[in-house]
N, C-alpha and C positions, 0 to 999 in steps of 0.2 A: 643619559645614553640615548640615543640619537632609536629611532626604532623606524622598521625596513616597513610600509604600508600593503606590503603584500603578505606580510603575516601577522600583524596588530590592526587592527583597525576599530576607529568609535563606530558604535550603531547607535542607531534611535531608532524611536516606533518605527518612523517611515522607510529605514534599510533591513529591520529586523528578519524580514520575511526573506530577503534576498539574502544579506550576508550571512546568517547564522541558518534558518532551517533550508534554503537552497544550499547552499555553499557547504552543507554538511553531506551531499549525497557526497560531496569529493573527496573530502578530509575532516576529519573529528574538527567541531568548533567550540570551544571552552570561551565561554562569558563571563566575564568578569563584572559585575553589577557592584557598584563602588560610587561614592560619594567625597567631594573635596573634604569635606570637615573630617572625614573618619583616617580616625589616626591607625589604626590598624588596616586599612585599604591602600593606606600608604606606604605601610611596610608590604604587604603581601603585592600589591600592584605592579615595581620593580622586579618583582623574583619574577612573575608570570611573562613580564615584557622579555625578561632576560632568554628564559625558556624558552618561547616563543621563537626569538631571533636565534637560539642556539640551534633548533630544531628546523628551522629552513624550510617550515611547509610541512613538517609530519603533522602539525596541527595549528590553526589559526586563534587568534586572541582578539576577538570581540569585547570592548572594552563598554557599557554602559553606564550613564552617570544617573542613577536614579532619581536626581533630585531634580535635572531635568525631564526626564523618563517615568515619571509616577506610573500611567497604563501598563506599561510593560510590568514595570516592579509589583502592580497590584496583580497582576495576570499570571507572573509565578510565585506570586505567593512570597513574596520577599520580606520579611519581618528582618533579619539581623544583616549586615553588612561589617566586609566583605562579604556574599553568597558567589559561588562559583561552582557554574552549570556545565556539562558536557554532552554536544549534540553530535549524533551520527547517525547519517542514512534521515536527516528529519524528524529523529525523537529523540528526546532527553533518556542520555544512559546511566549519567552521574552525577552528583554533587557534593559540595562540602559547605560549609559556613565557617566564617575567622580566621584567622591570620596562620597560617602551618607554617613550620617550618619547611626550608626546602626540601630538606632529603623526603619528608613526606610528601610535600608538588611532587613530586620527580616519580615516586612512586606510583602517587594516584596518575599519575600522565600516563605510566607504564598501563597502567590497568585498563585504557579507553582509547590505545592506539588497535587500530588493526592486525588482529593474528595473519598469519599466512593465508588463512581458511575462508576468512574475509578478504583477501585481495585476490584470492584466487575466484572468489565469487564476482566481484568487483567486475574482473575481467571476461568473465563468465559474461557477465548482461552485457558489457562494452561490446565482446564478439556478437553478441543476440542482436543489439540494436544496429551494428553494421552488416547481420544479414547473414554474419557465418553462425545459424544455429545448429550445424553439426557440430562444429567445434565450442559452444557454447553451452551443450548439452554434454559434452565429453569433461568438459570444465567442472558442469556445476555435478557429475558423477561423484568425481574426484575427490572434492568437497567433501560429499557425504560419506566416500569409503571412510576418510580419519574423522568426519564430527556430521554423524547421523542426525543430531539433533540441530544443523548450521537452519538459521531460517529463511535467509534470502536463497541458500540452494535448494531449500526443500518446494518454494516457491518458484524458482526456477526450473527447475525440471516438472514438475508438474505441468509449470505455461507451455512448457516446449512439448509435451504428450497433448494436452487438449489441442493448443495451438495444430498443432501437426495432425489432428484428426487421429490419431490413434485406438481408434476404440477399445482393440483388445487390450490396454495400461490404463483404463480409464477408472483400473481398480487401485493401481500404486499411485496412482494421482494421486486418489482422494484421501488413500493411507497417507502420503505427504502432508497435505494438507489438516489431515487432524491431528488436534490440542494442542496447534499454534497458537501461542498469548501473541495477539496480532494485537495493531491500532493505527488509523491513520489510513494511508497509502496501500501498505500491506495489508489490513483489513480488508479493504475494498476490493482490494486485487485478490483473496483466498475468497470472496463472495463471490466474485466476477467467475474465477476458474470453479469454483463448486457449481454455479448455476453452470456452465458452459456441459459438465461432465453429468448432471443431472438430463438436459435437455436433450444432450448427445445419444444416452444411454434408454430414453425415451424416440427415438429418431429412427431409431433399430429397426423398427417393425414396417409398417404398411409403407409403401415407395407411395412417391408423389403422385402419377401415374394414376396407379390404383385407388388412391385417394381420392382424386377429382371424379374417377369413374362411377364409385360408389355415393357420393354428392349428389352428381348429376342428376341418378336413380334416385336419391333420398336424399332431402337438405337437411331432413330430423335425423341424418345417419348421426351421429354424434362422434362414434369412434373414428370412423372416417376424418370427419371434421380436426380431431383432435391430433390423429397421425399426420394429415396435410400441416397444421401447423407445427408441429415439429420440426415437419421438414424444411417447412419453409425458414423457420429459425435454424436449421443446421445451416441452413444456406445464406445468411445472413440478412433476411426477409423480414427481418422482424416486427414490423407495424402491420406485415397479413399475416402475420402469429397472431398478432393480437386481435384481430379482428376479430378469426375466426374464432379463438378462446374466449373473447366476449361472449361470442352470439352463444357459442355453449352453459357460459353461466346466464345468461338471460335465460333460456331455455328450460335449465337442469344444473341448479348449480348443488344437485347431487352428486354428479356423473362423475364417475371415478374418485369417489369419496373426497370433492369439490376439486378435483385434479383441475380442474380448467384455472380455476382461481390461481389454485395454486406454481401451477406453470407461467401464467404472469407475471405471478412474482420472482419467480426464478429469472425470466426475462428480463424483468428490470431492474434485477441484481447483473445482469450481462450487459446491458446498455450503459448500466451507467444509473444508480440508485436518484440523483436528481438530473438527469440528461431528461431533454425538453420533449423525448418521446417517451417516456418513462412519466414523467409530468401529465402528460396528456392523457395518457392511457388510466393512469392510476384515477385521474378524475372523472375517465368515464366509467369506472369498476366502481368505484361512488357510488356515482349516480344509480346506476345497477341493481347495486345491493342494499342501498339506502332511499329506498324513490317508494 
């Protein structure tokens, strides 16, 4: 059987990154890790192809030949062949090992297609990243009235309150955001928005203004010092955040029961945990604390 390259295709190491964990933010990708000699990858190989072409795109078939592909094969852990993986959103949802019969493919396929709840999220972040976040916040609501516990909408509407500067939701954010089993992308993204609504909710107090005023009068003001860099990190200032949090823990890395340290790191959970100012900064808190 002849098979369609827009929904079979071989990977190796060097497309694995693009065709399977890229190519899953769009459509669930089911890998097929398979070897010429294996007489049972030869039966099961066929059925996936068929699938595959019958389904027109509800999911793709990344086809791996491990015996060219060892890295990969050692990297999920591959011992028995056929092994067959399913990725979506860029993480491994499912798997199975040996030859099934179809009516079981068919089922497991059922199991790792997208509910409704997830295409309605889908379409949620599509509206966000073209810019309609009313309409993408109305989306990912919707979501949650039928599956409270959806995790890309629980993430989504969180981004769209912090994002949107909301202060007064900075408390349903954060309820969103806990006892996510996150990893990866989404990880970083619930650290990113926890720092953001930690920093925000610190911001509150002294205006910038008043801040510099009180400096001026006193460089040892400390609190002072502390609320200007708030603000300056609401405002997306971030490297004279850090400045001034530095000098604070130079100083007194008591002060506000080592608050200053600790707002850093909040910081460079917002930038970006290895973003090259986050880099920088964390080497000179080093130095700092370690000298």
């Amino acid at each position: 059987m002849a098979v369609d390259s827009r929904y079979v295709v071989d990977v190796d190491e060097g497309t694995f990154e693009r065709e399977v964990i890229q190519r899953s933010h769009e459509a669930p990708v089911v890998v097929d890790f398979w070897a010429s000699w294996c007489g049972p990858c030869r039966v099961l190989g066929p059925v996936l192809e068929r699938l595959a072409m019958e389904g027109r795109g509800a999911f793709v078939l990344a086809k791996v030949d491990t015996d060219r592909n060892q890295g990969l094969a050692q990297a999920f852990g591959i011992q028995g062949i056929p092994a067959v993986k399913a990725f979506r959103d860029g993480r491994l949802v499912d798997e199975f090992v040996g030859a099934q019969p179809e009516p079981t493919v068919r089922s497991w396929l059922a199991g790792i297609m997208p509910t409704e709840a997830d295409l309605d999220a889908a379409a949620a972040a599509r509206a966000e990243a073209s810019g309609d976040v009313v309409g993408a916040e109305g989306l990912y609501r919707r979501v949650l009235e039928g599956e409270p516990s959806h995790v890309r909408a629980r993430l989504g509407l969180a981004r769209r309150v912090v994002e949107g500067g909301r202060a007064a939701e900075y408390d349903e954010a954060a309820r969103l955001l806990s006892g996510l089993l996150l990893e990866g992308a989404d990880e970083a993204e619930a650290k990113r928005l926890l720092a953001a609504i930690e920093l925000g909710r610190a911001a509150t107090g002294m205006d910038e203004a008043s801040a510099r005023a009180r400096l001026d009068a006193d460089p040892l003001d400390h609190e002072a010092r502390y609320h200007l860099a708030m603000r300056l990190s609401a405002s997306g200032r971030h490297a004279e955040a850090l400045d001034h949090l530095l000098k604070i823990v130079e100083r007194d890395r008591a002060f506000r029961d080592d608050g200053a340290r600790k707002a850093m790191v909040e910081i460079f959970n917002l930038v970006g945990i290895r973003s090259p100012l986050a880099d920088a900064y964390r080497s000179k808190l080093a130095q700092v604390l370690y000298r």
